[in-house]
C-alpha positions as CSV (number, residue, x, y, z in Angstrom):
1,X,131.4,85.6,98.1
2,X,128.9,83.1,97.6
3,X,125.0,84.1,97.2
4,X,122.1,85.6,95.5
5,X,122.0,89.0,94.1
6,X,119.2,91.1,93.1
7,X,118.3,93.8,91.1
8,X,115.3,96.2,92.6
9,X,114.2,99.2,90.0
10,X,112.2,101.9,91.9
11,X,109.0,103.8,90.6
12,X,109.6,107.5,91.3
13,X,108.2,109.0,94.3
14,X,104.3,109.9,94.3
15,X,103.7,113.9,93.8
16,X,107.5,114.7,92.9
17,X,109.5,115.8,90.0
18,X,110.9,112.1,88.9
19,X,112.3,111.3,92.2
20,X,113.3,108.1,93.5
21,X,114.6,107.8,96.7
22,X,112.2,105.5,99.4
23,X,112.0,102.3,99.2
24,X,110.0,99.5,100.9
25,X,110.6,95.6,99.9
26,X,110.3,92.4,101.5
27,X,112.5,89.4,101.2
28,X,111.2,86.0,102.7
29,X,112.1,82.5,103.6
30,X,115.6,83.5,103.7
31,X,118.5,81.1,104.5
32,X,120.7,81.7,107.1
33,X,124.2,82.6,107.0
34,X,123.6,83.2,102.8
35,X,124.8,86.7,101.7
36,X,122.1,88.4,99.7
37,X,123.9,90.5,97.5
38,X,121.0,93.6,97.3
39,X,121.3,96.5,94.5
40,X,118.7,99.4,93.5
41,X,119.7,101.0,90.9
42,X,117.8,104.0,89.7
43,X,117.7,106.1,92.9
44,X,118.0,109.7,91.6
45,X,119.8,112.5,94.8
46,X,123.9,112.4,94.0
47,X,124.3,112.9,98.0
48,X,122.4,110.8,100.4
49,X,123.6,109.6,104.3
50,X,124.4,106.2,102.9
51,X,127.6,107.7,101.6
52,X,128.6,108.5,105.5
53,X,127.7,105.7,107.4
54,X,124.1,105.2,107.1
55,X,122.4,101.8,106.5
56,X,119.4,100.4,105.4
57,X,117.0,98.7,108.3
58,X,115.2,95.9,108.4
59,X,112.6,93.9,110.1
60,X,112.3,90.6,111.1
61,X,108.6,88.3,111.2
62,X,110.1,86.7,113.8
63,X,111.3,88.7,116.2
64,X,108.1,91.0,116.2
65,X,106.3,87.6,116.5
66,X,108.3,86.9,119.4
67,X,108.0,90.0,121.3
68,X,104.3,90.8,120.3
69,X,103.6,87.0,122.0
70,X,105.5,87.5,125.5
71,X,103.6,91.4,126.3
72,X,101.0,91.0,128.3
73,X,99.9,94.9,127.1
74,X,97.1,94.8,124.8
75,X,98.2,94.5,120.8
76,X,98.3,98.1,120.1
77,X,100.2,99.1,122.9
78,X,102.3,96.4,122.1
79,X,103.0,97.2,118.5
80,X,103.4,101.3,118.9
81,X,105.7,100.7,122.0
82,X,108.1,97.6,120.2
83,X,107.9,98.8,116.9
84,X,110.9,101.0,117.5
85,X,113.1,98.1,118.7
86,X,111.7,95.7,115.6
87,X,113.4,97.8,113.2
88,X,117.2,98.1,113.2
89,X,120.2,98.5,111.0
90,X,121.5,95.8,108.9
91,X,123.7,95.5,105.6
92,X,127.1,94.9,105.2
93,X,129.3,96.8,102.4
94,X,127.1,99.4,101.7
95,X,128.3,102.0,98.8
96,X,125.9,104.5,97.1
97,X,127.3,104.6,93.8
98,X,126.9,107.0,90.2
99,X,126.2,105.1,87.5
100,X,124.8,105.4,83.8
101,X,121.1,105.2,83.1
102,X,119.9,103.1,80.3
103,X,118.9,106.5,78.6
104,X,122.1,108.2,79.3
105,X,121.1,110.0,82.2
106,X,122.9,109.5,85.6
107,X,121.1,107.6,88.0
108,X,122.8,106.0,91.7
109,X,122.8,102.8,92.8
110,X,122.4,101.4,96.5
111,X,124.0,98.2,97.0
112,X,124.8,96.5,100.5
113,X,125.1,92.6,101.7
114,X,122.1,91.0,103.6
115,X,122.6,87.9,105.7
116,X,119.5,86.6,107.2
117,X,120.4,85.6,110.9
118,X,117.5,82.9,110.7
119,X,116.1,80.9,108.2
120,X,112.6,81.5,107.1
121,X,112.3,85.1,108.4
């Protein structure tokens, strides 16, 4: 496949043991139809729901523009009754993988396929 790929590293979770497991990042000004090849690759549980089914979700500048623009409700309702719709599952070939640690421990990695449905989102 043709694209970009890219290599996240997580910092472990706040108050925990060495965990890594959440993750938050933004991509921007995307181009359509390109796959975005996306890895992270020190996520620390062996058995998460990616391995049956689950995917990551995303959300898109453009379509909460869009909707937050047509409500006539003020902007907080607005926001806390769209934001549930704004965010929804995306990825292609995901796999939640064991893999070596540059220490020798044994880390996982997430990696799935992004395509941006617009450009510039």
């Amino acid at each position: 496949k043709e694209g970009d790929e890219y290599f996240l590293f997580l910092d472990n979770d706040l108050n925990s043991r060495g965990h890594t497991q959440w993750f938050y990042f933004a991509v921007r000004n995307g181009r359509a139809g390109r796959v975005y090849r996306i890895r992270i690759v020190n996520m620390s549980k062996p058995k998460v729901l990616f391995r049956v089914g689950m995917r990551p979700v995303t959300w898109s500048e453009l379509d909460a523009q869009r909707r937050l623009s047509v409500s006539k409700k003020s902007f907080e309702d607005s926001v806390w009754d769209g934001a549930f719709g704004l965010w929804k599952p995306a990825g292609e070939d995901v796999r939640y993988c064991r893999t070596a640690g540059s220490d020798g421990t044994s880390t996982s990695t997430l990696s799935f396929d992004y395509v941006f449905e617009r450009g510039h989102d």
